[in-house]
C-alpha positions as a Markdown table, in Angstrom:
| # | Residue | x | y | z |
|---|---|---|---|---|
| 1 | Unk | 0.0 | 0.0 | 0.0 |
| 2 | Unk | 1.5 | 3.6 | -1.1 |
| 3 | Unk | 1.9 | 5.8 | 1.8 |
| 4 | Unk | -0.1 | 8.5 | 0.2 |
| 5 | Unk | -3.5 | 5.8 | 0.5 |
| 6 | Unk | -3.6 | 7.2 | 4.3 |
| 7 | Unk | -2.9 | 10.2 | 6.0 |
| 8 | Unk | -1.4 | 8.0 | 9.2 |
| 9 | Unk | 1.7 | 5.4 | 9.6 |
| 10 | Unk | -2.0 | 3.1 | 10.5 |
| 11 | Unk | -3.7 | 1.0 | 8.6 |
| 12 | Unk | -6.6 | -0.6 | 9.5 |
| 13 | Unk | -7.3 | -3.9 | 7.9 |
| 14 | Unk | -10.2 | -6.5 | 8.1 |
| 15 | Unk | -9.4 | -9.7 | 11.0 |
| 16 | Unk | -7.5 | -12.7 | 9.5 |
| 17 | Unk | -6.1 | -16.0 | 10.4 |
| 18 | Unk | -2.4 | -17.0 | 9.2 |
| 19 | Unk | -2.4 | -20.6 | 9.1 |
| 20 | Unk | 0.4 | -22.3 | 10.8 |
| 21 | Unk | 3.3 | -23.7 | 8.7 |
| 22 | Unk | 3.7 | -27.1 | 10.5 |
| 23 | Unk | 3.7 | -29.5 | 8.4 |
| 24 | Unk | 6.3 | -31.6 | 6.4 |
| 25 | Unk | 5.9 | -33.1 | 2.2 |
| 26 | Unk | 8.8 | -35.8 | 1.4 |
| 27 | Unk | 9.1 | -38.2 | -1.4 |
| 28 | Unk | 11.3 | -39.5 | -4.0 |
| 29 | Unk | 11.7 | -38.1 | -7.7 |
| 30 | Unk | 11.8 | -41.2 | -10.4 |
| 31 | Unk | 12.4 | -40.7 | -14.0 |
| 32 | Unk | 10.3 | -43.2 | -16.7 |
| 33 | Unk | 13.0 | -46.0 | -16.0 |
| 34 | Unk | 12.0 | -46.0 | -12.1 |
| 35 | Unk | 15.1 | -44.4 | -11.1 |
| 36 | Unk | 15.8 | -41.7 | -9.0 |
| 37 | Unk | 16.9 | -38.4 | -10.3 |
| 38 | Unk | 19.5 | -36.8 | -8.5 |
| 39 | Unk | 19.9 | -33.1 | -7.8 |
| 40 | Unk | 16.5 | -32.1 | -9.5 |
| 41 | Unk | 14.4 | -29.4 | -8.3 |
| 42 | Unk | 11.3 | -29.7 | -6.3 |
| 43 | Unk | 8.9 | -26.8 | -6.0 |
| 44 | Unk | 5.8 | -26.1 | -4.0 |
| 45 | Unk | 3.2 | -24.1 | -4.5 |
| 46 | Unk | -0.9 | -24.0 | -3.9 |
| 47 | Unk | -3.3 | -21.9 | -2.4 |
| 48 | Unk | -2.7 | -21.1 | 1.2 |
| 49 | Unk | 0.7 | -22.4 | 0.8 |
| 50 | Unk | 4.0 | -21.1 | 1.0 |
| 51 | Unk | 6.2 | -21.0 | -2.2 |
| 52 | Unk | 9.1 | -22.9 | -1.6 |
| 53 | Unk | 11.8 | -25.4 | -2.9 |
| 54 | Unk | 14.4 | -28.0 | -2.2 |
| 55 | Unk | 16.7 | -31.0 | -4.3 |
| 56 | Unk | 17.0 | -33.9 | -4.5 |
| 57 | Unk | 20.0 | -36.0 | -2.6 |
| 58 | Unk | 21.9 | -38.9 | -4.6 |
| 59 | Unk | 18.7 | -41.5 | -3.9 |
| 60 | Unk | 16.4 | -38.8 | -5.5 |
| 61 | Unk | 14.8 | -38.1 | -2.1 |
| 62 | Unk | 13.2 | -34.5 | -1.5 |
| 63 | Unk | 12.0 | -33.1 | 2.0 |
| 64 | Unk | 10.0 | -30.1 | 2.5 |
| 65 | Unk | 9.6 | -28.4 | 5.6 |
| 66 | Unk | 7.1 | -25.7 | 6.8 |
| 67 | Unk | 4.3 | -26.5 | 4.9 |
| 68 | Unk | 0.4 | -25.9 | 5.5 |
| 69 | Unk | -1.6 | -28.2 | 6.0 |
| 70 | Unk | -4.4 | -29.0 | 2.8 |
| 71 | Unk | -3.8 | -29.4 | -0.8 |
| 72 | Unk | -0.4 | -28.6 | -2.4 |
| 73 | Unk | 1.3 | -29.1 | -5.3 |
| 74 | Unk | 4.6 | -30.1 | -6.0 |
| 75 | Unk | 6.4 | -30.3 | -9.3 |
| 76 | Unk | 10.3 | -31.1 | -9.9 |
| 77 | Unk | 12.8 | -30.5 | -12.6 |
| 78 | Unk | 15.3 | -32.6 | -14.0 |
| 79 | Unk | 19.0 | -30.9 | -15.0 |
| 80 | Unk | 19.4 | -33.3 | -17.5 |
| 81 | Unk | 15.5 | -32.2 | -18.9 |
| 82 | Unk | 12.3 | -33.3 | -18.2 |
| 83 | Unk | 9.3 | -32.5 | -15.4 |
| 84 | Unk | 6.8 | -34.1 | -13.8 |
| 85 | Unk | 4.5 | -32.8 | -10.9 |
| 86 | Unk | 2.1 | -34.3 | -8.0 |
| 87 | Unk | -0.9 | -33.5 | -6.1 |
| 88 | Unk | -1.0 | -34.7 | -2.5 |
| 89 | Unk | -1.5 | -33.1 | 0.9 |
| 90 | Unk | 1.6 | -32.6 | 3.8 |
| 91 | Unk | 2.5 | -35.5 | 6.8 |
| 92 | Unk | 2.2 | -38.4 | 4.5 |
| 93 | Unk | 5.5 | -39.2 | 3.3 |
| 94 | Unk | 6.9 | -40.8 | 0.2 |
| 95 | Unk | 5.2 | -38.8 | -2.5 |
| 96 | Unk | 6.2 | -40.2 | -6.5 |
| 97 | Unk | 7.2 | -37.5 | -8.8 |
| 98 | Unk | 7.7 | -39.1 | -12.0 |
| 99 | Unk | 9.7 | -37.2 | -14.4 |
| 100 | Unk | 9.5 | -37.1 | -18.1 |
| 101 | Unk | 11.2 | -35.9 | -21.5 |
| 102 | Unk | 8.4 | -36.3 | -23.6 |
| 103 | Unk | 6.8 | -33.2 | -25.1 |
């Protein structure tokens, strides 16, 4: 908000919730062989979720911390090419992202 929209240092704004980032999305990245993609980059992202990111270790694993809880998406990138993306909610663990090079 521009300074010049009030004529104080105050705002006044409606009441709202912030909903605790407390939760925790893990899983594996695959490519279409089964096998795990190493150093590719997971992304989150959804409504009332926080944007954020991580990579993969040498076993293709991925763990995201300080998530909502609810519906969020992930999606991952592959250095070598290729993406692939997942639907799925935070505390369950073990989420697939299969990655592919097809067009």
């Amino acid at each position: 908000m521009p300074a010049s929209d009030t004529a104080t240092n105050r705002v006044a704004l409606e009441p709202f919730e912030l909903v605790p980032a407390d939760q925790r999305v893990a899983g594996v990245v695959l490519d279409e062989d089964d096998k795990p993609v190493v150093r590719a980059s997971v992304y989150s992202f959804g409504r009332k979720q926080p944007n954020i990111n991580a990579q993969t270790d040498a076993k293709g694993h991925f763990s995201l911390e300080k998530v909502c809880a609810g519906p969020i998406q992930l999606s991952a990138n592959s250095q070598r090419g290729g993406y692939g993306k997942c639907y799925c909610r935070g505390r369950r663990h073990e989420h697939v992202i299969r990655i592919s090079t097809c067009a």
